[in-house]
C-alpha positions as CSV (number, residue, x, y, z in Angstrom):
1,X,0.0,0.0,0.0
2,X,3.2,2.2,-0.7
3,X,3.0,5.9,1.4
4,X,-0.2,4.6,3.7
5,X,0.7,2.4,6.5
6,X,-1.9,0.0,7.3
7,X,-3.5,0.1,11.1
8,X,-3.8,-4.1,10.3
9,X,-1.9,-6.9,10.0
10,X,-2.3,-9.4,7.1
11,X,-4.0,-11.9,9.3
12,X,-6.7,-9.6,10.3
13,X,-6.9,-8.1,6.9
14,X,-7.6,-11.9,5.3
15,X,-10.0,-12.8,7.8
16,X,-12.2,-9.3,6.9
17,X,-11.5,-10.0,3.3
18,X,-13.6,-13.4,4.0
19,X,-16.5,-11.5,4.3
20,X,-16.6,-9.3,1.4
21,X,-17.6,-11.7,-1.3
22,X,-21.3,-11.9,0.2
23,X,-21.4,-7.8,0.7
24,X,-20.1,-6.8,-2.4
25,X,-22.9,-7.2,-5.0
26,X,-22.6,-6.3,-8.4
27,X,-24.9,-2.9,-7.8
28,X,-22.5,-2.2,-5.0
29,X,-19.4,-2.8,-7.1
30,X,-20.5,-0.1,-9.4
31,X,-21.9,2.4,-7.2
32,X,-18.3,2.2,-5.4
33,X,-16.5,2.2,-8.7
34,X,-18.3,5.1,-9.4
35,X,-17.9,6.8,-6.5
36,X,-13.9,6.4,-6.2
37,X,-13.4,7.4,-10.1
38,X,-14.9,11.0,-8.9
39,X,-11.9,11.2,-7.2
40,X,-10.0,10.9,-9.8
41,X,-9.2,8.8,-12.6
42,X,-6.1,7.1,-11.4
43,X,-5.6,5.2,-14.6
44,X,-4.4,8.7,-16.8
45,X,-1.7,9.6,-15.5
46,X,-2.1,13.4,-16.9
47,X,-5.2,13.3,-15.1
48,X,-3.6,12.4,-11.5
49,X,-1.2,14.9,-12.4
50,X,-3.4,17.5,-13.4
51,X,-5.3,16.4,-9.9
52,X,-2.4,16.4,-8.2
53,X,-1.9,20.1,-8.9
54,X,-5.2,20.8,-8.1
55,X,-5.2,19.5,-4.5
56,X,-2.1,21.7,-3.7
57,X,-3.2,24.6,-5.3
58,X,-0.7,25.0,-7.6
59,X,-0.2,24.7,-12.2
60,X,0.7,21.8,-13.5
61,X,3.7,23.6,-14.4
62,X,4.8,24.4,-11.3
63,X,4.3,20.3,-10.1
64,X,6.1,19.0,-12.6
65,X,9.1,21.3,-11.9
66,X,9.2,21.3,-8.2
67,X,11.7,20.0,-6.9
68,X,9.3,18.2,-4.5
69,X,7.2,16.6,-7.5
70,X,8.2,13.1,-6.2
71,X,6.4,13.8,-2.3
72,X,3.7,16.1,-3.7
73,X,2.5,13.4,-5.6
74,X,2.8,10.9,-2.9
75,X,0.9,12.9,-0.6
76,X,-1.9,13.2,-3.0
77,X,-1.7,9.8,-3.5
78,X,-2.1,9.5,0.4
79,X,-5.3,11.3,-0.1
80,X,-7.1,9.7,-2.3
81,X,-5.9,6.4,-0.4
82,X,-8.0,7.3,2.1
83,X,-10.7,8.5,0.4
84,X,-11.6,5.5,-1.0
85,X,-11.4,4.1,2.3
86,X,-14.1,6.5,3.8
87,X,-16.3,5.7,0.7
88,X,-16.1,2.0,1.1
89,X,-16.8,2.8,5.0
90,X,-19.8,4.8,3.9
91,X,-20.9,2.0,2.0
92,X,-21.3,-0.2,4.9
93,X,-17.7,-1.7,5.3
94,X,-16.3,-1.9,8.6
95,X,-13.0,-0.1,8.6
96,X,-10.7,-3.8,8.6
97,X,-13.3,-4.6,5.3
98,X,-12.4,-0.8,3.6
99,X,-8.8,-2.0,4.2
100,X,-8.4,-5.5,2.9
101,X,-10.5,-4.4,-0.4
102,X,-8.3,-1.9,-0.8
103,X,-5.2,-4.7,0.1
104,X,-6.7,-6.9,-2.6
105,X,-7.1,-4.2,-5.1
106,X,-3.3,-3.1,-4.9
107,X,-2.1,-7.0,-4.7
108,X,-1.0,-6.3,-1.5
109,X,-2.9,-9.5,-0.1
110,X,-3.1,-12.4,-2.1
111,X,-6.4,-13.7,-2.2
């Protein structure tokens, strides 16, 4: 999960990622898709740049020459980490559930 540190440890993470086949229904699946591509479209990377920019109130100029580009970007990242997590967590997850979607999602917890 790169720049986030996660409050669990694998054990815990794979015994809440037992649950989330039942809760996570099709419907669900794309109203939390849905909701976590507002964010940002992670996929483009001039998007996340352009993003990126945007959450620290600065050009896209001005990211790509700072000489900070490589933590501004990390702490963005940070912030949309956990954004997903509060929008699984609105969703009904428990916050060890949020976590070990978001575990499976990165690879970081094999299934």
């Amino acid at each position: 999960m790169n720049d986030v540190t996660c409050p669990y440890n694998k054990m815990t993470l794979q015994i809440a990622s037992m649950g989330l086949e039942k809760k996570l229904t099709e419907e669900l699946s794309n109203k939390l898709a849905e909701e976590i591509n507002k964010q940002c479209d992670i996929t483009n990377e001039a998007e996340l740049k352009k993003s990126c920019a945007e959450h620290h109130g600065i050009t896209l100029e001005m990211l790509i020459n700072s000489p900070n580009y490589e933590k501004l970007m990390s702490e963005f990242r940070g912030s949309l980490f956990h954004k997903t997590l509060e929008v699984l967590k609105s969703n009904g997850f428990s916050n060890e559930e949020a976590w070990a979607f978001v575990a499976l999602g990165t690879g970081e917890l094999g299934n």
